[in-house]
Every structure is written in structure tokens, then in C-alpha cells.
C-alpha positions in Angstrom: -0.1 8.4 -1.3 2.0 6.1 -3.5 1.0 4.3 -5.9 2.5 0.7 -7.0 1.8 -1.5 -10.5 2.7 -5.2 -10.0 4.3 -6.6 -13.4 4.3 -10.1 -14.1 3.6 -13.4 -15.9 -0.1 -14.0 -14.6 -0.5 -17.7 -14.7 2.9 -18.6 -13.8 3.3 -15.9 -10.8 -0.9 -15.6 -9.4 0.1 -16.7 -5.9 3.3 -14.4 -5.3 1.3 -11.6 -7.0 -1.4 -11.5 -4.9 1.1 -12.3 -2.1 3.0 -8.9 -2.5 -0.2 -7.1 -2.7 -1.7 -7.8 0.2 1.2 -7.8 2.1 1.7 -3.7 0.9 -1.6 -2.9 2.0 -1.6 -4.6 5.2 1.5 -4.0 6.7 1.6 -1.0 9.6 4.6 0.7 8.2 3.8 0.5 4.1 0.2 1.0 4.2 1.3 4.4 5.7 2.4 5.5 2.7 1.5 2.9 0.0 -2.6 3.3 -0.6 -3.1 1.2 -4.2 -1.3 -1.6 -5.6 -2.3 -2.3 -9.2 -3.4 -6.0 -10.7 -4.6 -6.3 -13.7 -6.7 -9.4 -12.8 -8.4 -7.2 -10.1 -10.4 -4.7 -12.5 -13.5 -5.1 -14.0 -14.3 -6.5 -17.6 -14.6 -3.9 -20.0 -14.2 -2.9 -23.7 -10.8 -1.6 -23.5 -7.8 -3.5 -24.6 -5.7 -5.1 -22.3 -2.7 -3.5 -23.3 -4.3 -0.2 -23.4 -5.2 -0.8 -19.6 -2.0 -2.1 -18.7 0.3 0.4 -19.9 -1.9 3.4 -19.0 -1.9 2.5 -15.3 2.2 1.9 -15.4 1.6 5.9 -16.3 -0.1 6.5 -13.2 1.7 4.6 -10.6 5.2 5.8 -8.9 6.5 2.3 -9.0 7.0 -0.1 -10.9 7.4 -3.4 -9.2 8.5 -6.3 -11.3 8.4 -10.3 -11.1 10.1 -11.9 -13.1 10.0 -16.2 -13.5 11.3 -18.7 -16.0 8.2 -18.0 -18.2 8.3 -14.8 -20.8 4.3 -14.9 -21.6 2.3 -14.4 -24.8 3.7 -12.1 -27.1 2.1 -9.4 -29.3 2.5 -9.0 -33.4 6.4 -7.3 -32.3 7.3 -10.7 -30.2 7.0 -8.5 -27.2 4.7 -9.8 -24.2 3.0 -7.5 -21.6 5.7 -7.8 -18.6 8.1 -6.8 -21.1 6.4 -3.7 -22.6 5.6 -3.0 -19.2 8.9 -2.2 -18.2 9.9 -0.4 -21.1 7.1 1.7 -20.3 8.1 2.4 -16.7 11.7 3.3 -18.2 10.4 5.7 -20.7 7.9 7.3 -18.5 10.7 7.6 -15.8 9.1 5.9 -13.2 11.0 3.8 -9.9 11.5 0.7 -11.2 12.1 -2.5 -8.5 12.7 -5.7 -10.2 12.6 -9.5 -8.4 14.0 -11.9 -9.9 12.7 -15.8 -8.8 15.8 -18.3 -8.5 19.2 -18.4 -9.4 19.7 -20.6 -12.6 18.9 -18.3 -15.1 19.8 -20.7 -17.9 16.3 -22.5 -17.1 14.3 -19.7 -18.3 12.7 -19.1 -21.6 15.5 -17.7 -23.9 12.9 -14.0 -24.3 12.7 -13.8 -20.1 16.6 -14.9 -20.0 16.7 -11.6 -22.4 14.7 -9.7 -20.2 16.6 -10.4 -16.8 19.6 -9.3 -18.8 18.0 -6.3 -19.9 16.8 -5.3 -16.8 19.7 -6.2 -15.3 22.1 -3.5 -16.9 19.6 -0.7 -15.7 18.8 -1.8 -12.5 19.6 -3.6 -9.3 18.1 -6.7 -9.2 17.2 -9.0 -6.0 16.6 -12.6 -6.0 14.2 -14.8 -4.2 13.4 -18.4 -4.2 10.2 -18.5 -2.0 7.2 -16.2 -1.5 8.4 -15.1 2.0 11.8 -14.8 1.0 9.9 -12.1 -1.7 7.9 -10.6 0.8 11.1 -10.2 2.7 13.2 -8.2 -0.4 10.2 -6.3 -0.9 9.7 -4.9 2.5 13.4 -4.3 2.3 13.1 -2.4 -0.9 10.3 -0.3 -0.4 11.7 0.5 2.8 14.9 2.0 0.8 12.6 3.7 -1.4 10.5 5.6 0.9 14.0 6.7 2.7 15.0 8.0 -0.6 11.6 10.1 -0.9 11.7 11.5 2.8 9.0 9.6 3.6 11.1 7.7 6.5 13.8 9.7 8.3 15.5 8.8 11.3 14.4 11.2 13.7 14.4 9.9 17.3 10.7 8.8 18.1 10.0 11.7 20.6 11.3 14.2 17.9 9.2 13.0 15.1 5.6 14.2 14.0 2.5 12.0 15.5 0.9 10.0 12.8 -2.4 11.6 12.8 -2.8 13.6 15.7 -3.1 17.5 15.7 -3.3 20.3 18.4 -6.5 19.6 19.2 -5.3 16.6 20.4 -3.5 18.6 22.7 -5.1 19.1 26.5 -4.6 22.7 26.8 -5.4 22.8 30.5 -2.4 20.3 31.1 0.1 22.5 29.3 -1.1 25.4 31.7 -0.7 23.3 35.0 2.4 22.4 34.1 3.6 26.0 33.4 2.1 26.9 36.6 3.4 24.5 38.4 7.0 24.4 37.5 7.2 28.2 37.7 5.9 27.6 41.5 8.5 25.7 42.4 10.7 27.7 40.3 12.2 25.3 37.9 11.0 27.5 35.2 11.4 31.3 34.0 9.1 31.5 30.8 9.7 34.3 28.9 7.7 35.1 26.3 3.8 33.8 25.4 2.1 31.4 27.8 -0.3 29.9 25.0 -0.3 26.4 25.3 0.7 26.2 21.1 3.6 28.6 22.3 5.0 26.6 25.4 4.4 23.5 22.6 6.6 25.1 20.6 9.1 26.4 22.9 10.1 23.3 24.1 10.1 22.1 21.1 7.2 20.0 21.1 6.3 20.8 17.6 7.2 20.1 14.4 5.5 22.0 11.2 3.1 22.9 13.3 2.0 19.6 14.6 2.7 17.8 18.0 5.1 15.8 18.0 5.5 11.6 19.9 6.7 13.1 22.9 4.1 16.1 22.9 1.0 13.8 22.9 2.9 11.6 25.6 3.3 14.3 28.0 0.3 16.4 26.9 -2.3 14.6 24.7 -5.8 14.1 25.7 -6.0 10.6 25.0 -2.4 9.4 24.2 -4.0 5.5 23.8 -5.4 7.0 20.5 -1.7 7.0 18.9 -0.1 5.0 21.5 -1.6 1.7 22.6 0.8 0.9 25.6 0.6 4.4 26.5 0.5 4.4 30.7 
């Protein structure tokens, strides 16, 4: 599963940070693939140091999904605040880096998140917002993109592409049979070859990596309402 690590100005940003993670997690087609979306208000108190924290779980995450406001946030003894270490971090460590940018008058920022913008600018494509749902919207969008680029999402026609969780022994056997039977009755079919139903699967190409495919469970599956809700 993917991992994400949400970068922003806390206080100023709470609402569309919270916002974007639950929206990951609860959408169908995200959640798929997307299984933790990092926060740093959502861990525990502890004895580490913030920035230890912070910058160790950019390390761990696959993206590194920026917001970024009018405000730059407190800075460290080098001038540099969290947000902005951050995504140095993700840059050094080679990590996906997505970066939203809120509004379009830059000049109303503070002069260190003007900076910042620029800088992330020149390595990256940015996308604006002006609301939360206009957010949610360039997020979707761009993680979307991003699991394209992975392989995650292909565009396979739905009866060609793997089941979501469903294996062969969600496959009725006995149906697969019939049908062999019964098609070689009335002699639309000359088989050659096996008569297993994992073979006839696979001959009609009803598999894909070994695992049935949309159409398979359609025509074949023991309970197709399990992956299909309008199945009839």
C-alpha cells in the first residue's frame, strides 16, 4: 500500500489538512491503494523531537503531499520552518512530491512562503486551489495521475481487468463444467485440450495472473454480489 505525508502550516491549514485526509482514506478508488496518510497532530505525545518525527516519517512515506498558504510557520535556529525542511527532505530522499498551492496572489504571502512557492515551483508542477473542495478536487486528480504512472490504474476494459479481491475459489466449478457440457451438446464448441475448470478459465481468457478476471466472476462466480452489487 502507499503511503502519503501531508506537509503544511498547522494552524493556518487544520481544516484542509484534515480535509485531504480523510477524503484519501475514504474514497472507493484511493483507499484501494492509499492505506496511511500521515499528520503530525494525529500521533501520540512522546519524548521525541518534533522534527525528529517529522522528517523521519517523510522517509517512510512514497508521497509527499504539500499545502502551501500565505503563512511560512515558526522557524528553527537556520530560519527554516518544518513545511520547508520537509520538502527538502522529500527532494533529497527522492520521494513523489505533489505540491498545492492556496490562491493566486502570491504577493500576499509571507516573503519565506513567497520563497518557498518559488522554490518549489522550479522543481515541480504546482496546482492551485481557492477552496477546500476545489483541493479535494486537484488532489483526486493528482493522485489519480500518480497511480497511472505506478501501474496501479491501467485502462483495461472492465471485463478484461483482474477482480478486486476475488480468487478461483470464488469460481463455481460446476458452472464452468455445464457450460462446457452444454455448448459442446449443441455443438458451438470443440474444446481441445484440458476440461479443468482453471483451464477452460484460462482458455477463454478469463484469467489474468492467475486470478479471475470482472467478466469471469460475472459469468461464473459463486456469489458475483460479493464484487458486484448490481450484479443480476
Amino acid at each position: 500500500m502507499i503511503r502519503v505525508f501531508i506537509s503544511s502550516v498547522q494552524k493556518e491549514l487544520a481544516a484542509e489538512r484534515r480535509a485531504v485526509k480523510e477524503f484519501i482514506l475514504r474514497d472507493p478508488l484511493l483507499s484501494r491503494f492509499i492505506g496511511d496518510v500521515f499528520l503530525f497532530e494525529d500521533i501520540p505525545a512522546g519524548d521525541r523531537k518534533p522534527d525528529d518525527i517529522y522528517l523521519a516519517d517523510v522517509e517512510q512515506r512514497d508521497i509527499f503531499l504539500a499545502i502551501l498558504g500565505n503563512e511560512y510557520g515558526r522557524k528553527n535556529a537556520d530560519g527554516k520552518s518544518p513545511t520547508d525542511l520537509e520538502f527538502d527532505h522529500a527532494t533529497k530522499n527522492h520521494r513523489e512530491r505533489l505540491v498545492f498551492v492556496k490562491g493566486d496572489d502570491d504577493s500576499a504571502r509571507d516573503q519565506d512562503m513567497a520563497n518557498l512557492v518559488s522554490k518549489a515551483g522550479r522543481q515541480v508542477t504546482r496546482r492551485r486551489f481557492t477552496d477546500i473542495p476545489g483541493l479535494v478536487r486537484e488532489v483526486y486528480a493528482s493522485l489519480v495521475e500518480s497511480l497511472e504512472n505506478r501501474g496501479a490504474l491501467t485502462t483495461r476494459p472492465f471485463d478484461d481487468s483482474i477482480c478486486n479481491g476475488a480468487t478461483l475459489q470464488d469460481i463455481a466449478n460446476e458452472q464452468v463444467t455445464s457450460f462446457v457440457e452444454t455448448a459442446e451438446a449443441k455443438g458451438r464448441l470443440a474444446l481441445k485440450g484440458s476440461r479443468a475448470p482453471k483451464a477452460v478459465l484460462q482458455n477463454f481468457n478469463l484469467l489474468r495472473d492467475g486470478k479471475p478476471t470482472n467478466a469471469a466472476i460475472l459469468l461464473f462466480g459463486k456469489n458475483p454480489r460479493k464484487f458486484f452489487n448490481n450484479a443480476q
